[in-house]
C-alpha positions in Angstrom: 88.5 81.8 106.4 87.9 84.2 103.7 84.4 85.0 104.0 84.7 88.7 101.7 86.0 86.9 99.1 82.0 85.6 98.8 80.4 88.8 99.0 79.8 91.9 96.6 82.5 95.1 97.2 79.6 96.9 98.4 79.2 94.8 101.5 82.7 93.4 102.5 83.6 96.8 104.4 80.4 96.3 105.9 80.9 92.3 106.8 84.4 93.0 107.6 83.4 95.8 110.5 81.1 93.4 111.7 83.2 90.1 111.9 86.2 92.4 113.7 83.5 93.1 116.3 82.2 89.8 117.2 86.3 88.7 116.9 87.2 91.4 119.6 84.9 89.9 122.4 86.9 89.1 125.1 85.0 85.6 126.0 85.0 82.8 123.9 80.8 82.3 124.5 80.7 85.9 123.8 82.5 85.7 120.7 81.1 82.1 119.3 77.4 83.3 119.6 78.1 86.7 118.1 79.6 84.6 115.2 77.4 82.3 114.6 74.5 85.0 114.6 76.6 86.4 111.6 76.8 83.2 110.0 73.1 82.6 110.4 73.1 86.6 108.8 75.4 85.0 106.0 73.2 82.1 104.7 70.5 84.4 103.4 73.3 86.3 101.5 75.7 83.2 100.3 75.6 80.1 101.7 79.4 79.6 100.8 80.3 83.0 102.9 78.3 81.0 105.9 80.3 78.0 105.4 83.7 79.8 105.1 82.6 81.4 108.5 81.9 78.4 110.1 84.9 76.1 107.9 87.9 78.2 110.7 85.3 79.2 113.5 87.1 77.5 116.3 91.0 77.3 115.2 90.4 81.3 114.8 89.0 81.4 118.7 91.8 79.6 119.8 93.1 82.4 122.0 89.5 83.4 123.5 89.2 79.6 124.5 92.4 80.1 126.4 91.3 83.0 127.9 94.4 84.7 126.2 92.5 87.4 123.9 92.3 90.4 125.6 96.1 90.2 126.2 97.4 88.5 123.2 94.8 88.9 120.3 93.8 92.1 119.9 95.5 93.5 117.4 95.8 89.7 115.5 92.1 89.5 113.8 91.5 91.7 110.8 
C-alpha cells in the first residue's frame, strides 16, 4: 500500500497524518471503519489512491485482528 504515491505533495503530509490515526486505533472495527471512511474520502480525490488503500486493508490490520496492536504495532505503521 502506497496510497501518497497517488496524491499531490501538498496533501500526502496531510493523508499521511490521517491514515497513522485511523492505523493507531486499538480495535480492528475501530480501525477498519476509520479506513474505509478515508478510502471513501480517497475516491473523490484518486480513485487509484482508494484502491491502493483498500488493495493491503486487511494484511496491514493483521495485528488489530489479533488483538495484538496496542502491544506490538504501535510504533510499526508509518
Amino acid at each position: 500500500m502506497n496510497v501518497g504515491r497517488y496524491l499531490p505533495k501538498g496533501l500526502q503530509a496531510i493523508w499521511r497524518a490521517k491514515l497513522r490515526a485511523a492505523y493507531r486505533q486499538n480495535k480492528y472495527e475501530v480501525a477498519v471503519r476509520s479506513l474505509e471512511k478515508l478510502a471513501a474520502e480517497l475516491h473523490s480525490i484518486n480513485p487509484s489512491a482508494e484502491a491502493s488503500l483498500k488493495e493491503g486493508l486487511e494484511e496491514t490490520l493483521s495485528l488489530h485482528r489479533l488483538g495484538l496492536y496496542a502491544e506490538l504495532g504501535k510504533d510499526t505503521i508509518f
